[in-house]
Wavefront OBJ file of the C-alpha trace (Angstrom):
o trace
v 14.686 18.813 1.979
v 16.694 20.746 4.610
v 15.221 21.965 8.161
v 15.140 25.614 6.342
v 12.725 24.346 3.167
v 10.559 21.815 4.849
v 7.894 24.196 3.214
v 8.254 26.097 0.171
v 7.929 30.109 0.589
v 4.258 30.127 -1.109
v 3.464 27.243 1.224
v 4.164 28.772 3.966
v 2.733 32.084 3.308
v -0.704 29.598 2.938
v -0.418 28.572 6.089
v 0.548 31.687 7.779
v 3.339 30.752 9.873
v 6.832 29.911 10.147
v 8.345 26.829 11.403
v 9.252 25.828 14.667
v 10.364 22.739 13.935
v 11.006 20.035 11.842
v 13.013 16.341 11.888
v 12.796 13.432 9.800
v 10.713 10.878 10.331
v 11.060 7.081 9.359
v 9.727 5.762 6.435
v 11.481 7.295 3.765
v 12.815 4.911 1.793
v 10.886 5.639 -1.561
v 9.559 9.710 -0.334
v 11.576 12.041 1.847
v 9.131 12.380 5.190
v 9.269 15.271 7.811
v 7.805 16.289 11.017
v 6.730 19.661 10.773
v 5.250 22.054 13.510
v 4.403 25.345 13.058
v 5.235 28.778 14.991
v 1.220 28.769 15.793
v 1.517 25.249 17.195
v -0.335 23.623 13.923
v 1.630 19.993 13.431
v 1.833 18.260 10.212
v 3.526 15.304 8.018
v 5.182 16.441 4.831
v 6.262 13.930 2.092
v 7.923 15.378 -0.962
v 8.293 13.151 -4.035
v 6.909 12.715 -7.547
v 3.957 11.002 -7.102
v 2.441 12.426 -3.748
v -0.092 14.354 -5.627
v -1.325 10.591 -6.792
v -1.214 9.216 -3.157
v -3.203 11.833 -1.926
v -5.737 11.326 -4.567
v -5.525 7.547 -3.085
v -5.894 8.518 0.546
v -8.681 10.770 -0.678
v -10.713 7.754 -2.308
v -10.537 5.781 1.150
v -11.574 7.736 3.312
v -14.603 8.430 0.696
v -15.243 4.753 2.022
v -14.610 5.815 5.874
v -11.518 4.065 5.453
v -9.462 5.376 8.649
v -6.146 7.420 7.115
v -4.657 10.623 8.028
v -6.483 13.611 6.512
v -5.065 15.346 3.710
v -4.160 18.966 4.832
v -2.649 20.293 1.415
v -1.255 19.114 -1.762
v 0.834 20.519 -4.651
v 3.277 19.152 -7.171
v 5.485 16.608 -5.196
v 4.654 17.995 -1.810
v 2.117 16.076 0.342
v 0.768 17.572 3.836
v -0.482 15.105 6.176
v -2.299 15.589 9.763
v 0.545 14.204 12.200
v -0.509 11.360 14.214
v 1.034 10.436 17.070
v 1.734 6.952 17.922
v 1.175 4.951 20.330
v 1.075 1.424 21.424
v -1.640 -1.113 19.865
v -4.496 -3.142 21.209
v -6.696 -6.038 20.616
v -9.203 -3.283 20.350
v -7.555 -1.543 17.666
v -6.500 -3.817 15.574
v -9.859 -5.345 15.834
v -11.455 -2.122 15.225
v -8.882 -1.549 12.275
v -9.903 -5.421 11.077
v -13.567 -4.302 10.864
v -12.759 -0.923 8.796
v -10.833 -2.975 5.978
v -13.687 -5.384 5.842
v -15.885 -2.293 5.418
v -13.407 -0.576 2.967
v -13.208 -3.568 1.162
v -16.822 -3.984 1.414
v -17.522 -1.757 -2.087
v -17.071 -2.945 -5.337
v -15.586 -0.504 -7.358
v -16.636 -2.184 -10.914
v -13.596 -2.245 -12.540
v -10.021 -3.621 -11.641
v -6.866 -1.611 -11.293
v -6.793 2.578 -11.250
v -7.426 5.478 -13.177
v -3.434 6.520 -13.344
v -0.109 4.419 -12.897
v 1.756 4.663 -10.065
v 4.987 3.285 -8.714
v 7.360 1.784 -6.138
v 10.105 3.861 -6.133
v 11.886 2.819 -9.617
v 9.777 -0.190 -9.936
v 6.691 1.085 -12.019
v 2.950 -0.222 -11.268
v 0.823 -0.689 -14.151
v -3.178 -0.138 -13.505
v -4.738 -0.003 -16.501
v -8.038 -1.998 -16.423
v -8.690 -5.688 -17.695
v -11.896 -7.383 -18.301
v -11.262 -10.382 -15.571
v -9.276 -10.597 -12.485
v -6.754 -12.970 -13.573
v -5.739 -11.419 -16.200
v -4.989 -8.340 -14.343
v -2.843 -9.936 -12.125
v -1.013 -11.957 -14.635
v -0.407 -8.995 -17.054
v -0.437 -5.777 -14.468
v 1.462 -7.464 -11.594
v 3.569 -10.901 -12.370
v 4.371 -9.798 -15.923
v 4.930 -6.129 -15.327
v 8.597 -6.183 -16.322
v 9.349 -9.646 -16.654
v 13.136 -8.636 -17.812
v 13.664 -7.663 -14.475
v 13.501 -10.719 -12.905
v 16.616 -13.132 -12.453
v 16.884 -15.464 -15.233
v 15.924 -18.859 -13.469
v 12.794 -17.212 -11.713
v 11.544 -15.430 -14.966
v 10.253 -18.950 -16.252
v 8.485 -19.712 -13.673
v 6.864 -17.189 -13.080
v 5.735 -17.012 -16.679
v 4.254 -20.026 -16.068
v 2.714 -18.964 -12.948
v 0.567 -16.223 -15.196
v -0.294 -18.611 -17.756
v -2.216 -20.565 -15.323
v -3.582 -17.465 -13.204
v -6.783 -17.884 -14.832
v -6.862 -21.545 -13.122
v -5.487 -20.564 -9.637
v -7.267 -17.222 -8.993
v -11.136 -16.760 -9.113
v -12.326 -14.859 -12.863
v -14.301 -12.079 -11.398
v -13.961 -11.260 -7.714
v -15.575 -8.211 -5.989
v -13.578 -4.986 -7.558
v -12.801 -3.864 -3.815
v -10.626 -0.669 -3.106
v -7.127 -2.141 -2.207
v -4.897 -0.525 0.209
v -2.339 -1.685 -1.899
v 0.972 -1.628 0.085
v -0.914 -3.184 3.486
v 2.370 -4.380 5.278
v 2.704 -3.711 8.861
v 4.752 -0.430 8.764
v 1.737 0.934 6.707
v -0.390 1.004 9.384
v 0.117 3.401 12.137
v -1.485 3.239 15.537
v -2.708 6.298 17.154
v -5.194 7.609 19.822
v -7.466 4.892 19.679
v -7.440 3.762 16.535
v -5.448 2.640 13.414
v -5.051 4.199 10.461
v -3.577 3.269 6.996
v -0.499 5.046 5.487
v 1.514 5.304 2.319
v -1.118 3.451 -0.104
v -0.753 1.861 -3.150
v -4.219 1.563 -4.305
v -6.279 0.069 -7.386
v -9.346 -2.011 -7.346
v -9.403 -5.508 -6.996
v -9.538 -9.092 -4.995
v -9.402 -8.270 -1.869
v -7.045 -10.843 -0.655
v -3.966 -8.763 -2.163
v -4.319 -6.722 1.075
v -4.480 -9.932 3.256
v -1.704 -11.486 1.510
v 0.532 -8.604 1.894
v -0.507 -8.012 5.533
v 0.313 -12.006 6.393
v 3.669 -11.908 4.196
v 6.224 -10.677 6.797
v 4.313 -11.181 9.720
v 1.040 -11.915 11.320
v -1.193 -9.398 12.540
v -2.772 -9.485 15.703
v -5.396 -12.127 16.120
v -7.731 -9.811 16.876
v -7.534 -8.424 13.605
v -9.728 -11.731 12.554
v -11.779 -11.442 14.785
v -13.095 -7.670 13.194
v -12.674 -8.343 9.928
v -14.047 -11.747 9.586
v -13.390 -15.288 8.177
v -11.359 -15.429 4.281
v -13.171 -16.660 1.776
v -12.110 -20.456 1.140
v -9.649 -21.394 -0.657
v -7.583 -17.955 0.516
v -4.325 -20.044 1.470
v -3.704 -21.179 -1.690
v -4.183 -17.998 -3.163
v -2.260 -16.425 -0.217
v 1.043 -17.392 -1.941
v 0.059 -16.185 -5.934
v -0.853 -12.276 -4.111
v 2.906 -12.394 -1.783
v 4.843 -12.449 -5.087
v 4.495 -9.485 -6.348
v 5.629 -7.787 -3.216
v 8.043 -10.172 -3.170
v 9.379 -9.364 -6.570
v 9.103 -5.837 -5.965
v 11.538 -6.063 -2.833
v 13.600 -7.739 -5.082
v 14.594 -5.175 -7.384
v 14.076 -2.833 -4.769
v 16.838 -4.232 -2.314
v 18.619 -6.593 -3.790
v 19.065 -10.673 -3.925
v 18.055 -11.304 -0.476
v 14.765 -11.688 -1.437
v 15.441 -14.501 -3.872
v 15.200 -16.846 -1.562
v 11.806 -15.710 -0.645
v 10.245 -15.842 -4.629
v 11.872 -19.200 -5.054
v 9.818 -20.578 -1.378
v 6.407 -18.567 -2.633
v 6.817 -20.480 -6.553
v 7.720 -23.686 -4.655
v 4.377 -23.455 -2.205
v 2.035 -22.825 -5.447
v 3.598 -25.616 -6.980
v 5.678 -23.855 -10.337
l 1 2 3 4 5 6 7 8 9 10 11 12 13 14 15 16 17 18 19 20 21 22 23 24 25 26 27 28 29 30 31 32 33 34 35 36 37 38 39 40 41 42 43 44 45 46 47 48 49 50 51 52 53 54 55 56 57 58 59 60 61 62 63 64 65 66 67 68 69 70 71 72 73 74 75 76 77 78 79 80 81 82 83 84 85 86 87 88 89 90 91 92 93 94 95 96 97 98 99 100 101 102 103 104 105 106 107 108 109 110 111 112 113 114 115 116 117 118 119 120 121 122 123 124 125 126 127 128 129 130 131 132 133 134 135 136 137 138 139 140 141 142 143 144 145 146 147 148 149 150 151 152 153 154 155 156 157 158 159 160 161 162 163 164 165 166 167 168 169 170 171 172 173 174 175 176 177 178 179 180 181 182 183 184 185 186 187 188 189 190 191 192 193 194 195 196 197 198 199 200 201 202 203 204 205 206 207 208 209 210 211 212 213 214 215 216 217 218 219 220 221 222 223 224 225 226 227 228 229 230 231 232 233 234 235 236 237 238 239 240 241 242 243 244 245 246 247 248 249 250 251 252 253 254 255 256 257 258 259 260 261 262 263 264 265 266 267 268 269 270
């Protein structure tokens, strides 16, 4: 997407305006992401890819739960229009604020695990079909999801891992709405609060969001402090919900990340 079609003709005959300018904007790596303002001053995100049309049906579901993301301004095949955000530093307030509004997104059981349509990580796909229990969902929809893809002396393992997921990971946890992709780059600080970006959503344990927000970093203490104490046991089950990521990043970017699946199978004990 070139400075020239940052917006499609139709598009911007919608809008009623030209553009005034546009840049790129990190966070590309699996969508192409722009800055876009407008001749009448109107500023916007733009992601073009082929599943944008399902994120914003994700970012639509959150904030059905006053989960705090960026409002959807327009959609169309494999163009995404976001409200543009600007960041700024964050706070104890805001991430405690934020901390409180996953607890409260996470709050709702949606019934059933996983998502009404598949979705995917760049070339990596994501199975959501539903399953009657947890643990099987994770087993079959997450750690088994291509098990070819994995190196040969981690595919064992981790086959072994799923085979006991119904003993590791509890049978029928709240169904809450998962961010899905909650790493720290996927959250975005602006005026006074934080919001959550590029999801990955489906319904289940909440934990996979903690697991994912703890796996390359820590999060601000005061992030606790909003959204409350894990249930018990959560360390243990900390490591099962970072592999997936972790196996994702490996066919994503490479070997690097071998290293990383080995420690996680190690810590759970396979």
């Amino acid at each position: 997407m070139t400075d020239g079609d940052a917006l499609p003709r139709p598009l911007l005959d919608t809008f009623g305006s030209e553009i005034a300018e546009t840049r790129a904007l990190s966070g590309g790596d699996l969508s192409e992401v722009r800055f876009v303002r407008l001749e009448d001053g109107r500023e916007m995100v733009v992601k073009t890819g082929p599943l944008v049309h399902v994120e914003a049906r994700m970012l639509s579901a959150m904030a059905l739960l006053h989960a705090p993301v960026p409002q959807v301004v327009h959609v169309e095949h494999r163009l995404l229009c976001l409200e543009h955000l600007p960041e700024v530093a964050p706070t104890s307030g805001t991430w405690r604020d934020f901390g409180t509004a996953l607890a409260q997104m996470h709050g709702w059981d949606g019934g059933t695990y996983g998502w009404n349509e598949d979705y995917a990580f760049g070339s990596v796909p994501i199975p959501n079909a539903a399953t009657d229990d947890w643990p099987s969902f994770w087993a079959e929809r997450r750690l088994l999801s291509d098990p070819a893809a994995l190196p040969a002396d981690l595919r064992p393992r981790v086959e072994r891992l799923a085979a006991r997921a119904a003993d590791l990971l509890p049978g029928a946890p709240k169904a809450s709405l998962l961010h899905g992709d909650l790493w720290g780059g996927n959250i975005h600080f602006t005026d006074g609060r934080a919001v959550m970006i590029d999801p990955a959503s489906y319904y289940g344990h909440s934990e996979v969001d903690l697991a994912m927000l703890t796996l390359f970093g820590n999060p601000d203490t005061a992030f606790w402090r909003g959204y409350g104490k894990p249930e018990p046991g959560w360390e243990e089950r900390r490591p099962v919900y970072q592999l997936w990521p972790a196996m994702v990043h490996l066919r994503l970017f490479g070997g690097g990340y071998h290293a990383m699946i080995a420690g996680l199978l190690d810590e759970i004990g396979i």
